[in-house]
C-alpha positions in Angstrom: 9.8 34.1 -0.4 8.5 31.4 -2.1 11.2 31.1 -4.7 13.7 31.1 -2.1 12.0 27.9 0.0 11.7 26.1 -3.3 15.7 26.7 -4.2 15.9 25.8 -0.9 14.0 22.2 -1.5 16.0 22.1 -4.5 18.9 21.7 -2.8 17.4 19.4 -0.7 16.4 17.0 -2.8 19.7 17.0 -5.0 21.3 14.9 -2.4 18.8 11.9 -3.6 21.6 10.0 -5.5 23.7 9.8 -2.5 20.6 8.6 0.2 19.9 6.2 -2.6 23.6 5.0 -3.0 23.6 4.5 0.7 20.5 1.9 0.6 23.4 -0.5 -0.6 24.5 -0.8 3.1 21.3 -2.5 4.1 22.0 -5.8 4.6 18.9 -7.7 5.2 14.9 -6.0 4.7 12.0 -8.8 5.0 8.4 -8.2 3.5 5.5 -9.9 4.8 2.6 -11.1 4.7 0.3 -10.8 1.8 1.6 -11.3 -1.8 -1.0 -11.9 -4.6 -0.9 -11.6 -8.4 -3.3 -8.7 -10.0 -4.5 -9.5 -13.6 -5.9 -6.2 -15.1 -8.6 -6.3 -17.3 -10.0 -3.2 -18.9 -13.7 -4.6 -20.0 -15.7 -2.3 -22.7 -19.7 -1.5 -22.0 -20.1 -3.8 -25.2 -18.0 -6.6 -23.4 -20.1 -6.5 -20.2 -23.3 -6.3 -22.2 -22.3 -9.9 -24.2 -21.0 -11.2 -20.9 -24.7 -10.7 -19.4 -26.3 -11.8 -22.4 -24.3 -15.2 -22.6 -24.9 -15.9 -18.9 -28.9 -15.5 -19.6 -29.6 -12.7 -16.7 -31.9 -10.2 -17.1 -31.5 -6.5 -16.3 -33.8 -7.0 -12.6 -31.4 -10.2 -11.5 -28.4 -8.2 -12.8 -29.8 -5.2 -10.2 -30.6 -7.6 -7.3 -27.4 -7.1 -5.3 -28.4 -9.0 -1.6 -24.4 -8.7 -0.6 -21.2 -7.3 -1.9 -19.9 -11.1 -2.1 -19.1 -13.5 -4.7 -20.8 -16.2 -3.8 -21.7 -17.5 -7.8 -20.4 -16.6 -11.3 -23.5 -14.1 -11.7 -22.1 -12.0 -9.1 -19.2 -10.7 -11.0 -21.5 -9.3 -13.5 -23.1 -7.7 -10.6 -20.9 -5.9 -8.8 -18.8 -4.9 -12.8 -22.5 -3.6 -13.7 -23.3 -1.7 -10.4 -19.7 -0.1 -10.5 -19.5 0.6 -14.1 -23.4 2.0 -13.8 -22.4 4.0 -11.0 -18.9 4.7 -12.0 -17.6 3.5 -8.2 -14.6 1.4 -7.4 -15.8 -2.0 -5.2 -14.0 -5.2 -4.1 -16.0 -7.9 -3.7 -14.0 -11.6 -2.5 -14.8 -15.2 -3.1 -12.7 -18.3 -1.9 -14.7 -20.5 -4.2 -12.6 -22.4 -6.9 -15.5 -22.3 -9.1 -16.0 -18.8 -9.2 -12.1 -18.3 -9.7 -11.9 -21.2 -12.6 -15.3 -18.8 -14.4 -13.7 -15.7 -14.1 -10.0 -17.2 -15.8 -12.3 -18.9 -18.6 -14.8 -16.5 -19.3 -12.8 -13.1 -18.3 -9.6 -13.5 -18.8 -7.0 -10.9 -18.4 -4.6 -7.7 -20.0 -2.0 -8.3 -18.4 -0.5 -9.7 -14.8 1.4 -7.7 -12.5 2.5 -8.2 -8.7 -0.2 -7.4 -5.9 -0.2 -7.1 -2.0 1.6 -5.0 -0.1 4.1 -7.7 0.8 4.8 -8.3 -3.3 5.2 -4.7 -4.2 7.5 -3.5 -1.6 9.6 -6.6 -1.9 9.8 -5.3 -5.3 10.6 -1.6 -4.5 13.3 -2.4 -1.8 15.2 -5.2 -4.3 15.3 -2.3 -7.0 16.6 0.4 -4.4 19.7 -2.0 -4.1 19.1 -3.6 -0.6 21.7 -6.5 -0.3 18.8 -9.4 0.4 14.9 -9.1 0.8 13.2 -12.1 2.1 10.1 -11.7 0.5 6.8 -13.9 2.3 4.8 -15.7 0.1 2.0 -18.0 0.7 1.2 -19.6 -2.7 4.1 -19.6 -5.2 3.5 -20.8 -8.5 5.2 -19.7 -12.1 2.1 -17.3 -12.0 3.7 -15.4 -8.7 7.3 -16.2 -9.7 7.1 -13.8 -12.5 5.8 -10.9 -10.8 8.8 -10.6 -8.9 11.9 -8.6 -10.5 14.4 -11.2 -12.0 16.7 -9.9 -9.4 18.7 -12.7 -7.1 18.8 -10.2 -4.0 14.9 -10.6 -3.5 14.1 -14.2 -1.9 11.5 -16.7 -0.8 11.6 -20.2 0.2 10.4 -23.2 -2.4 8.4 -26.3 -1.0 11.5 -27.8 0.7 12.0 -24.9 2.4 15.0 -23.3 0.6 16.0 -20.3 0.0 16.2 -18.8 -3.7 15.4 -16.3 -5.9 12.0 -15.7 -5.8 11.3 -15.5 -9.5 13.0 -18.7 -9.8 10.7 -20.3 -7.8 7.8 -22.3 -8.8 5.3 -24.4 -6.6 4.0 -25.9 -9.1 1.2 -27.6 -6.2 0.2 -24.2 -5.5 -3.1 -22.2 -6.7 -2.4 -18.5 -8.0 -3.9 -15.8 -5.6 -5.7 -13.6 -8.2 -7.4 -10.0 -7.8 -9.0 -9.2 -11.0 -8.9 -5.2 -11.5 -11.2 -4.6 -13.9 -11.3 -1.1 -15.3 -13.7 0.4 -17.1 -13.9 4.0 -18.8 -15.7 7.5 -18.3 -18.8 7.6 -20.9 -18.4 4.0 -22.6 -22.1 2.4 -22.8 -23.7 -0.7 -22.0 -26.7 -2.2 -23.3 -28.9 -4.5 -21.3 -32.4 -5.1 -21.6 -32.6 -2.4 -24.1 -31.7 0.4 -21.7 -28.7 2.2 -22.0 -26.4 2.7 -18.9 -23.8 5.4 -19.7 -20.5 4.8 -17.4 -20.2 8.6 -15.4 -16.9 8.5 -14.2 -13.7 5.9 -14.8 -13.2 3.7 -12.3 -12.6 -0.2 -11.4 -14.2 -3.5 -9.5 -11.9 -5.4 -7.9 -13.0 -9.3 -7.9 -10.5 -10.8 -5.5 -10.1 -14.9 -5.0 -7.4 -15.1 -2.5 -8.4 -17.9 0.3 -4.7 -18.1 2.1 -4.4 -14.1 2.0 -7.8 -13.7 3.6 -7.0 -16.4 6.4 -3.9 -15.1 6.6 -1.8 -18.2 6.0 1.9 -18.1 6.6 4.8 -19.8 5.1 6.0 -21.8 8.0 9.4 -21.9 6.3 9.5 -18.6 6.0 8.6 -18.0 9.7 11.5 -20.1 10.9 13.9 -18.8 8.8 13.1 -14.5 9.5 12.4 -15.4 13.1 16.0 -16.8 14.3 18.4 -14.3 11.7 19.2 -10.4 12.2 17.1 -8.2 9.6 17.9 -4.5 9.8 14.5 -4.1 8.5 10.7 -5.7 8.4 7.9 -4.1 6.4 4.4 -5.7 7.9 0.7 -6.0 6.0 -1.6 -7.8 5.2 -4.1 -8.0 8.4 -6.6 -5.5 6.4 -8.8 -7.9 4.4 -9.3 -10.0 7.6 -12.6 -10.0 9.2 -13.9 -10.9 12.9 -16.7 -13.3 11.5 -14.2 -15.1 10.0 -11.5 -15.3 13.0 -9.6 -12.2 12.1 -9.1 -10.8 15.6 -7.4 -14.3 16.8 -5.4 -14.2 13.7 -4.1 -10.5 14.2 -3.2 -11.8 17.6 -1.2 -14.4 15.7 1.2 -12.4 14.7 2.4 -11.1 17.7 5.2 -13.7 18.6 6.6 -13.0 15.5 7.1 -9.2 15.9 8.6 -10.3 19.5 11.0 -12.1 17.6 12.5 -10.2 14.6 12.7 -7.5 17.5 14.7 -9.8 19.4 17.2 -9.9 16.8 17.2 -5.8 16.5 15.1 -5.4 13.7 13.1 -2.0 13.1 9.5 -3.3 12.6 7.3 -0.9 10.3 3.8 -1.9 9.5 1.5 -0.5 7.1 -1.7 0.3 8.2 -3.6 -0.4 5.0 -7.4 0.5 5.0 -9.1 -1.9 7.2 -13.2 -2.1 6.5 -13.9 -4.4 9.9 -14.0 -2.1 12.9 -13.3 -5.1 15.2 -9.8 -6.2 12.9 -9.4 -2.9 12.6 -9.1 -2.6 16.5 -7.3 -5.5 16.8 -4.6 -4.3 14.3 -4.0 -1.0 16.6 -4.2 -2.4 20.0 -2.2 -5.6 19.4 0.0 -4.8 16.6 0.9 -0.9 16.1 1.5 -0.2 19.9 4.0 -2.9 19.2 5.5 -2.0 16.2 8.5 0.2 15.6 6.6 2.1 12.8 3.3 2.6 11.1 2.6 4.2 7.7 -0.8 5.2 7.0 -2.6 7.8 4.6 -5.0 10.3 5.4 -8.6 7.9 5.0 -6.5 5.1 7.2 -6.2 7.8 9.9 -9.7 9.0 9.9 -10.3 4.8 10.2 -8.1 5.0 13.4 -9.9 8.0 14.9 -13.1 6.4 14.4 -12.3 3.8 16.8 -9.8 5.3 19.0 -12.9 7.4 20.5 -12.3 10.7 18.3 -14.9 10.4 16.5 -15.3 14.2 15.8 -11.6 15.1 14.8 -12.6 12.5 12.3 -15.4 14.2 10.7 -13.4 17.1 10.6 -10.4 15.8 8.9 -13.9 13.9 6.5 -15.0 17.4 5.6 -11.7 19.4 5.6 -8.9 17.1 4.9 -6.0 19.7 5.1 -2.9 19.9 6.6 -4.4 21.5 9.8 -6.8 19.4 10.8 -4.6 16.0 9.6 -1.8 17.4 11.8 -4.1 17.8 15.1 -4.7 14.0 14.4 -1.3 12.7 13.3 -0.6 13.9 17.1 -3.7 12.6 18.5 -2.9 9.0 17.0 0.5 8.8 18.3 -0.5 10.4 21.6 -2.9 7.1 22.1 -0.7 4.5 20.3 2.3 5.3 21.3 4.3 3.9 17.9 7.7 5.4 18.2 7.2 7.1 14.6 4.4 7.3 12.6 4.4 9.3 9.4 1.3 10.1 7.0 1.2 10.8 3.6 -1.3 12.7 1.7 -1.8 15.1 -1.2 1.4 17.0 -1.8 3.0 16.5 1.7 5.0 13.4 3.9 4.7 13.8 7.4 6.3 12.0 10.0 5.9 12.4 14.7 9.1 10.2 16.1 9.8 10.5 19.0 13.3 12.1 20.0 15.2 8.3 21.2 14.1 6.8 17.8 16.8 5.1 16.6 16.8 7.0 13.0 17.5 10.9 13.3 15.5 13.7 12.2 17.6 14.3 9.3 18.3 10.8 8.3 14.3 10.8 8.3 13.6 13.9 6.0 16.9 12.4 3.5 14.7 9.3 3.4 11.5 11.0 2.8 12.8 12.7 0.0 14.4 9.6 -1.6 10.9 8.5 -1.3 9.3 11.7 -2.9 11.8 11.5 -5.8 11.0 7.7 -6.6 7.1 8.1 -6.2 7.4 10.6 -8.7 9.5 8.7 -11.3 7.2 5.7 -11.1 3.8 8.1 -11.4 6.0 9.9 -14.7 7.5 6.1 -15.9 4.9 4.0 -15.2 7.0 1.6 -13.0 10.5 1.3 -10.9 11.3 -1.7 -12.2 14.1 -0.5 -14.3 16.8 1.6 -12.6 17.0 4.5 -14.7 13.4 5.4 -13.7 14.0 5.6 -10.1 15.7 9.3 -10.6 13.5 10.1 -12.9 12.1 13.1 -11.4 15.4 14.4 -10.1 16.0 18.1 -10.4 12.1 18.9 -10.5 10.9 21.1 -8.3 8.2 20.4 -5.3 4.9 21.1 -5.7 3.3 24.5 -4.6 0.2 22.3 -2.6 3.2 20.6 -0.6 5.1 23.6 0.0 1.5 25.3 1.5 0.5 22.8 3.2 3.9 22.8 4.9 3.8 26.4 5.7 0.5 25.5 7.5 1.8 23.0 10.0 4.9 25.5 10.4 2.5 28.1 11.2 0.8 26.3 13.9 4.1 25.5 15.6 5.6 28.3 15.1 8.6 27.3 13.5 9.5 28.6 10.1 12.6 26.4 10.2 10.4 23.3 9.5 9.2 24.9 6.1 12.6 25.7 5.2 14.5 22.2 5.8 11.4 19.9 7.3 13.0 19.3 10.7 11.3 20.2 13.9 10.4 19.5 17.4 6.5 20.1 18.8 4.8 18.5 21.9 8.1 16.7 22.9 8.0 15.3 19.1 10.6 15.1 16.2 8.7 16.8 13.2 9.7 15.8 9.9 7.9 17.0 6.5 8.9 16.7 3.2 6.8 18.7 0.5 6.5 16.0 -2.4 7.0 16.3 -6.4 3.6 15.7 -8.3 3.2 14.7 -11.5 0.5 16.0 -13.5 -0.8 13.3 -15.2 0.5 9.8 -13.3 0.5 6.6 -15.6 0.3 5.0 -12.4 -0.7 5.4 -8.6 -1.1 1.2 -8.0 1.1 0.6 -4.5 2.4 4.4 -4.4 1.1 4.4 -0.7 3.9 1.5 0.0 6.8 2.9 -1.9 6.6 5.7 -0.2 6.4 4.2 3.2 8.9 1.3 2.6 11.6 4.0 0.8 10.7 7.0 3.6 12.1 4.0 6.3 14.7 2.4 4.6 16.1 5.3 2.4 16.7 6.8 6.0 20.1 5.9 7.1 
C-alpha cells in the first residue's frame, strides 16, 4: 500500500517543471514590508571569552541580565553568554546607533546575506521567473542592494522615487538594517573568571538593530506606486517585531488602507503570519489584518500563538504537548472557523496543509500543483544551500516524499474519511477545500533560514 501511494506522489510531483514554467505568466508579485540585511557571525568560546575580557566585565555583571534588551554595548556579551551558556537561541533589539557602530567595530561579520520576510521572498519569487517583483524596502543602501539577486525583474524605488533594479540601487543617505546572527557550536568552551562554561547544544543570538523595521516605516514611494497599479499577487510581513508599548497596534491598523487598495485593483493578498511575541500586536494582526487578507501562511508554533488568543487556550496546549497532524488539523479548522481567511495553509514537519474555501479564486488542484512546486524547491535549497541559482530549484526532483509526510497525511485522511486525500491531496471536509501535500525532507539541510516563506510564497504563486 505504501509503495503504491508513494508511486503515486511520484507522479505527482513529476509535473514540477511544468507548474514552475507556468510561474512565467505572473505578471506583477509585490513583497512588503520588512527587508533587513543578516550578517552571520559564527563566534568561538575563545572569541567570547577575549571579547569579555577586553570590555573589563566580570563573570557576576556578565550574569546580571535585568531585560532581554540592548540598551549598552555590555549587553551583547550578555545575551551571546547566556545563549551560548545555555545553548538557547534569543533576539534581543536595540535602535541605538551606538550599540550598532560597537557591534560593526568590535564584532564584525562572516558573511552578509538578505533578511526579512519581505527580502527573502522577493528573492524566491524573482528566481521562480515571475515577470516583475516590486520588492518594499525601507533603508536601501549598497549594503541592502547586494542582498538582492542581480536580476532586473525584482524592483524597488531609489530616493527620487524611481523605479529600478533593486540591486542597482543605492541610498547612499541610508543606514543598513542589521540583525547579527551569531552562531555558536555544541561543546566549544568559554572561559571567564576562571570557570569553564561548556556550550550544550548549537544554537544562535540574534542582536537585531533595525529602528524603521521595528516602527514599521514605509517607503512612501513605494506605497503610491503598488497602491494605484494591478498586482496579481502581494506577499505581506513584517508586523511581528512590533509591540503595543511602542505603538504597534495603531501601526497594524496602518496598514489596512493599503490592503483595501491592492484589493481594489484585484490583487490576491497573502500575509504571513510570522511569530508574533506581543499578545496585544499579535491580536491586532488577526483581527485587523488576517480577517482581511486573502491568505495567511503560518507554521505550527504561529498557530498555537493564534489559539492562545483566539480563546482556545486548551486545543493549544494540546497541539504544545502533541504536535501531530491530529491535533494541528482540529486547529487549522478552528482558526479558519474564527477568522474567516478564505485559505489558510500550515506547514509543519513532513506535511503542507491548506482549508480554502470552495469560491477561492485558485482551485484545489491548482493549490496542491503549487504546494508541490513548493515542496520540490524547499527541498533543493535545504540539499543546495540556496535558490539563488536556477539549477538548484529542481534539485530534489524525482526524490521521493518522506514517510513522516505520507503518515501524517493518512492521519488527517483517516479522520475525514477520505482515502482519496492521501492518494492525490484533494478533499472537501466541513464545507472546506482540503489540500495536503506530503513534503521531501532532506536529511541533513545546509539550510532552513526563510524556508517557512518559500514555502508559503511558492505554495501561492506556483498555484495557477
Amino acid at each position: 500500500m505504501l509503495k503504491e501511494i508513494k508511486e503515486n506522489w511520484r507522479d505527482l510531483f513529476a509535473t514540477a517543471p511544468q507548474t514552475l514554467d507556468r510561474v512565467k505568466a505572473v505578471d506583477t508579485a509585490v513583497t512588503a514590508f520588512n527587508v533587513n540585511v543578516d550578517a552571520v557571525l559564527k563566534i568561538s568560546g575563545q572569541r567570547l571569552s577575549e571579547l569579555v575580557k577586553s570590555a573589563g566585565m566580570s563573570l557576576a555583571e556578565l550574569q546580571d541580565i535585568r531585560q532581554a534588551k540592548l540598551l549598552e554595548s555590555q549587553d551583547v556579551l550578555k545575551g551571546i553568554f547566556k545563549c551560548f551558556s545555555a545553548g538557547i537561541a534569543e533576539e534581543w533589539l536595540t535602535e541605538d546607533k551606538v550599540i550598532y557602530n560597537w557591534m560593526i567595530e568590535h564584532l564584525g561579520y562572516d558573511r552578509l546575506q538578505m533578511g526579512g520576510q519581505g527580502g527573502i521572498v522577493a528573492n524566491v519569487l524573482g528566481i521562480i521567473g515571475v515577470k516583475k517583483v516590486i520588492a518594499h524596502t525601507n533603508s536601501h543602501p549598497k549594503e541592502q542592494a547586494e542582498q538582492f539577486l542581480k536580476l532586473d525583474n525584482i524592483v524597488s524605488f531609489d530616493e527620487n522615487g524611481r523605479e529600478k533594479p533593486s540591486y542597482q540601487i543605492n541610498r547612499s543617505q541610508d543606514t543598513p538594517l542589521i540583525h547579527w546572527i551569531i552562531e555558536f557550536d555544541k561543546g566549544d568552551k568559554a572561559v571567564i573568571d576562571g570557570q569553564t562554561f561548556t556550550c550544550p547544544k548549537s544554537n544562535r543570538f540574534i542582536a537585531t538593530y533595525d529602528p524603521l523595521n521595528l516602527k514599521l516605516v514605509m517607503d512612501q514611494h513605494f506605497v503610491a506606486a503598488t497602491n494605484s497599479i494591478k498586482a496579481d499577487y502581494v506577499v505581506l510581513s513584517g508586523m511581528h517585531a512590533l509591540t503595543a508599548n511602542n505603538n504597534g497596534v495603531a501601526l497594524v491598523e496602518k496598514v489596512l488602507p493599503i490592503i483595501n487598495a491592492w484589493h481594489k485593483y484585484g490583487a490576491i493578498v497573502h500575509l504571513e503570519i510570522a511569530s508574533t511575541q506581543d499578545i496585544e500586536v499579535r491580536k491586532a494582526i488577526l483581527q485587523k489584518l488576517a480577517t482581511n487578507c486573502d491568505s495567511t501562511g503560518i507554521n505550527e508554533r504561529e498557530l498555537i500563538d493564534i489559539l492562545e488568543v483566539v480563546g482556545e487556550e486548551k486545543l493549544a496546549r494540546q497541539c504544545q504537548e502533541n504536535c501531530h497532524a491530529e491535533n494541528l488539523f482540529r486547529a487549522l479548522l478552528k482558526v479558519k472557523e474564527i477568522l474567516k481567511t478564505p485559505r489558510i495553509q500550515l506547514h509543519f514537519f513532513g506535511l503542507y496543509l491548506t482549508v480554502q474555501n470552495k469560491s477561492f479564486r485558485i482551485t484545489p488542484e491548482q493549490n496542491r500543483n503549487g504546494m508541490i512546486l513548493a515542496s520540490t524547491i524547499a527541498a533543493g535549497k535545504a540539499g543546495t544551500g540556496d535558490i539563488n541559482h536556477k539549477e538548484n530549484l529542481l534539485w530534489a526532483l524525482g526524490k521521493d516524499v518522506s514517510d513522516v509526510g505520507l503518515e501524517e497525511l493518512k492521519t488527517i485522511s483517516d479522520i475525514i474519511e477520505d482515502e482519496n486525500l492521501l492518494k492525490t491531496g484533494i478533499s472537501q471536509y466541513a464545507g472546506f477545500d482540503i489540500i495536503a501535500v506530503p513534503t521531501i525532507l532532506v536529511e541533513k539541510p545546509k539550510t532552513l533560514v526563510g524556508m517557512g516563506d518559500t514555502i508559503s510564497s511558492i505554495s501561492l504563486i506556483g498555484a495557477r
